[in-house]
C-alpha positions as CSV (number, residue, x, y, z in Angstrom):
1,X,-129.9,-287.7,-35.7
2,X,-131.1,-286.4,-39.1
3,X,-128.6,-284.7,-41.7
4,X,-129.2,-281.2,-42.0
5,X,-129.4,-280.2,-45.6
6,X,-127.7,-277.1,-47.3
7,X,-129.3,-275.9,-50.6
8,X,-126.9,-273.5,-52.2
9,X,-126.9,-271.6,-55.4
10,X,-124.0,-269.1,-56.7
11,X,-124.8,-265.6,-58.1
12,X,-124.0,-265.2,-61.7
13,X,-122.1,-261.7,-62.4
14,X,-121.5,-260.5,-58.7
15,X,-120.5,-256.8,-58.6
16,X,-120.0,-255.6,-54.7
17,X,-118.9,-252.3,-53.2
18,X,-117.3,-253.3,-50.0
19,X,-113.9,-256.0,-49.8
20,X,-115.1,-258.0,-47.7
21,X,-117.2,-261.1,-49.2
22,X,-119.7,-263.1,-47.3
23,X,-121.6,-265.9,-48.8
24,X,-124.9,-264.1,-48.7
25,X,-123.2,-261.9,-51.2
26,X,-122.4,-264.5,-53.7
27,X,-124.7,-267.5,-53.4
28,X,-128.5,-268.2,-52.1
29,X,-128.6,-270.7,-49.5
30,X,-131.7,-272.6,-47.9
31,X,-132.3,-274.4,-45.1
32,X,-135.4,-275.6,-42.9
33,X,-133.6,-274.0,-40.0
34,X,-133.9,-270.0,-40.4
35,X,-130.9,-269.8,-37.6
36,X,-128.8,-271.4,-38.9
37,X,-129.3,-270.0,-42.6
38,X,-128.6,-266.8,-41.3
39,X,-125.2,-267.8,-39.6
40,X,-124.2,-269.4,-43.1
41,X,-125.0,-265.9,-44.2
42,X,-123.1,-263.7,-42.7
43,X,-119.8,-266.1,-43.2
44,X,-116.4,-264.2,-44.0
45,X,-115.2,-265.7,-47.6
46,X,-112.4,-263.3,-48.6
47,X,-111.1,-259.9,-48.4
48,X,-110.5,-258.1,-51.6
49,X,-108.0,-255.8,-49.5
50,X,-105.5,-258.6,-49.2
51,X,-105.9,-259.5,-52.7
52,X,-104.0,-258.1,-56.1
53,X,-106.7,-258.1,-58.2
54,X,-110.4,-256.5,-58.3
55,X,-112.0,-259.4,-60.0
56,X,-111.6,-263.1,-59.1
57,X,-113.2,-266.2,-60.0
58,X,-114.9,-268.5,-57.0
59,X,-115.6,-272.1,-57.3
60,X,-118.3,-273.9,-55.2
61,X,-116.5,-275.7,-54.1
62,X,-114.6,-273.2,-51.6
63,X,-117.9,-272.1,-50.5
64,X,-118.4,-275.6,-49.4
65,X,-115.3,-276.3,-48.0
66,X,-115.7,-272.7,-45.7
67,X,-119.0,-273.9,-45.0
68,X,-118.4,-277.3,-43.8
69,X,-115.0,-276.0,-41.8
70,X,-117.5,-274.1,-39.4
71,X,-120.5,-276.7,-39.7
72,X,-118.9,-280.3,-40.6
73,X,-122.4,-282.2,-39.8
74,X,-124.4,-280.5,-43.2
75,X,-125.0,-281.8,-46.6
76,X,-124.2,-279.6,-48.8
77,X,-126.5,-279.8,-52.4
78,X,-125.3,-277.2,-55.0
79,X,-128.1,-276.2,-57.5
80,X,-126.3,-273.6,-59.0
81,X,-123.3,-272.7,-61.6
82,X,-119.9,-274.4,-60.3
83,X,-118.0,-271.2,-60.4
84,X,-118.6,-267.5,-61.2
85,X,-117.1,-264.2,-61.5
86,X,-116.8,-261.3,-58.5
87,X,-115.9,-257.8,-59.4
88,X,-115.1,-255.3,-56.4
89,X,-115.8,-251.8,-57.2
90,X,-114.3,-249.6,-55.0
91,X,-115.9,-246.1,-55.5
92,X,-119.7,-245.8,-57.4
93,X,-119.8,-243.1,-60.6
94,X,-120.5,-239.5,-60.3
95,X,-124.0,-239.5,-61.7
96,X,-123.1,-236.4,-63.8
97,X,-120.4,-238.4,-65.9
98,X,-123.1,-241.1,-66.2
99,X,-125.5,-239.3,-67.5
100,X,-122.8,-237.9,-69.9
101,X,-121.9,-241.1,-71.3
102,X,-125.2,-241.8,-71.5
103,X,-125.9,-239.0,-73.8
104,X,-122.8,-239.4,-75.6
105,X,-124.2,-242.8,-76.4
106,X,-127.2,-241.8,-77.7
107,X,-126.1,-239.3,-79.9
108,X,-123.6,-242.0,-81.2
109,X,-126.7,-244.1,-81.7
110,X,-129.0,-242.0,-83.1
111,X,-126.9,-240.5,-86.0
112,X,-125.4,-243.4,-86.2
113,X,-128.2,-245.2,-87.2
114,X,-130.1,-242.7,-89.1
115,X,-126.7,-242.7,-91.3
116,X,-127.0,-246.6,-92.0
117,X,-130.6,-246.2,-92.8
118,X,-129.9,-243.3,-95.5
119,X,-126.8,-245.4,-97.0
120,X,-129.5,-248.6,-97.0
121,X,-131.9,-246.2,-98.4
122,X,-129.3,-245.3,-101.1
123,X,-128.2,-248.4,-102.1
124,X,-131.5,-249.9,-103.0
125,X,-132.9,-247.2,-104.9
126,X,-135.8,-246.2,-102.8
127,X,-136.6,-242.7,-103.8
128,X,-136.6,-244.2,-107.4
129,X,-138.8,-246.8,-106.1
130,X,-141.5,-244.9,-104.7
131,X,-141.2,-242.5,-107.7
132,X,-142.1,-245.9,-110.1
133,X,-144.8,-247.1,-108.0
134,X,-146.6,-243.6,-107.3
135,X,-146.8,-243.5,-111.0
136,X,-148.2,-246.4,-111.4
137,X,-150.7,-246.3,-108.8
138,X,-151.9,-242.0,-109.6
139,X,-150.6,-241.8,-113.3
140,X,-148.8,-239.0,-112.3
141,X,-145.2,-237.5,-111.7
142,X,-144.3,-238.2,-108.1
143,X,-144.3,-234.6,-105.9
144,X,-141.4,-233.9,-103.8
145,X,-143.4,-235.5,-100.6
146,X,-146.0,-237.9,-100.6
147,X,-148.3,-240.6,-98.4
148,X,-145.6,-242.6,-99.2
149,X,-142.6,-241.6,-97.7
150,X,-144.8,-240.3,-94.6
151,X,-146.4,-243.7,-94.0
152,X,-142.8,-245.3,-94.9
153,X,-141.8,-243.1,-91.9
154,X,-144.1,-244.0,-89.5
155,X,-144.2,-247.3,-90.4
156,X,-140.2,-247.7,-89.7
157,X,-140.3,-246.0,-86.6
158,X,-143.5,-247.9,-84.9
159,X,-141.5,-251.4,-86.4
160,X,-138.5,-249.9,-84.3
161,X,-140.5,-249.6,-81.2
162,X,-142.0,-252.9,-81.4
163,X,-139.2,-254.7,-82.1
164,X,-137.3,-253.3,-79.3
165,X,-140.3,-253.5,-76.9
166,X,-139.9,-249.7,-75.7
167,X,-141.3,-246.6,-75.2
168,X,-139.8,-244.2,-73.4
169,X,-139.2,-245.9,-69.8
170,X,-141.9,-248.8,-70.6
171,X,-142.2,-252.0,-72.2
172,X,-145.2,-252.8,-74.1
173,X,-144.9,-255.9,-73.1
174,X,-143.6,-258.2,-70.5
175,X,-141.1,-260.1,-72.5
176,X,-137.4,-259.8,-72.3
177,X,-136.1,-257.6,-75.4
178,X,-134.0,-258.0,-78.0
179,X,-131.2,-255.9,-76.6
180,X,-131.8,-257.4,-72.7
181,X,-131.2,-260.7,-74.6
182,X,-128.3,-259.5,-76.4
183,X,-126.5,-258.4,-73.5
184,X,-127.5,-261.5,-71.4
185,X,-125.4,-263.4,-73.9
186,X,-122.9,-261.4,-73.8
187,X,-122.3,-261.4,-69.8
188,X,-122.4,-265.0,-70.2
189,X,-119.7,-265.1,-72.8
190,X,-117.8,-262.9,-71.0
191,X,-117.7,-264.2,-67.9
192,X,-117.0,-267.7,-69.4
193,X,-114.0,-266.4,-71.0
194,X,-113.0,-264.4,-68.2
195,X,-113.4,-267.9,-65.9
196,X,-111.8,-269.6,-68.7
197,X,-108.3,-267.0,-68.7
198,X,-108.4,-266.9,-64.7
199,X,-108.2,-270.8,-64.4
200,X,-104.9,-270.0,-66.1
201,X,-103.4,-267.9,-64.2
202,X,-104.6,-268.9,-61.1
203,X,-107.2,-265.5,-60.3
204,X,-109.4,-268.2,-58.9
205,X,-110.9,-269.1,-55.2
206,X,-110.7,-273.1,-55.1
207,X,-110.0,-275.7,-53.0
């Protein structure tokens, strides 16, 4: 009789709302046999009820070894990361306080950045800069406002927007941003370190 083969992948940064943890919640699994895939599925890890913390790390290796308790005749091929990170939330955020951090965050951005641009502006003498080169360009004292500090303007904020790939709710183009990549990197550092601490002090699912 031919080995059935298990293809398994873990999910990177699982966040779930309910204690109790199945493999479809943490990992993607394949088989040629749909019934049997969706058995694997809906197998019972762990309940976050019993344990003391909210976040754990999980190896492959005890999603193999729960899998192969209930179905000893598969081979099991992990194409995935060898252990990851799950966070149980218990309750979701009032929408109202989210969109008040939100807004707090903006505001902390906004004037946050519009103060390191003036301080930049400052320090390297811009408005004495435009002052020399508008002379030199009209032969004239510079006026208060000009085509240069307008263009400047626009120029800074269109640079902004392209650089960050935003406007509004859309990208202008399909490529990941600055920012998404930013924060990629840092759930992956995170989650290493956090793996990394849990390993010692044994907040770990392993065989």
């Amino acid at each position: 009789m031919e080995t059935q083969v298990l293809y398994l992948a873990l999910k990177e940064g699982v966040v779930l709302h309910a204690p109790m943890v199945c493999i479809q919640d943490i990992a993607t699994i394949y088989t040629t046999n749909a019934t049997l895939r969706k058995k694997i599925q809906a197998l019972p890890l762990f309940d976050f009820s019993s344990e003391s913390h909210d976040t754990l790390g999980l190896t492959v290796f005890f999603v193999m070894q729960k899998i192969l308790a209930h179905y000893p005749d598969l081979s099991l091929v992990n194409l995935g990361p060898a252990e990851i990170s799950i966070s149980y939330v218990h309750t979701r955020p009032h929408p109202f306080f989210t969109f008040l951090k939100m807004t707090f965050a903006c505001f902390l951005l906004f004037f946050g950045g519009a103060f390191s641009i003036m301080s930049f502006h400052t320090d390297v003498g811009l408005r004495d800069t435009f002052g020399t080169l508008y002379m030199h360009l009209t032969g004239h004292a510079k006026p208060p406002v000009t085509a240069l500090e307008i263009s400047y303007s626009v120029g800074v904020c269109l640079g902004i927007l392209i650089f960050f790939n935003h406007i509004g709710h859309k990208k202008i183009t399909n490529d990941p941003t600055p920012l998404q990549v930013q924060m990629r990197q840092y759930e992956q550092n995170v989650e290493q370190t956090f793996l990394a601490a849990s390993q010692r002090k044994e907040r770990i699912k392993d065989v």
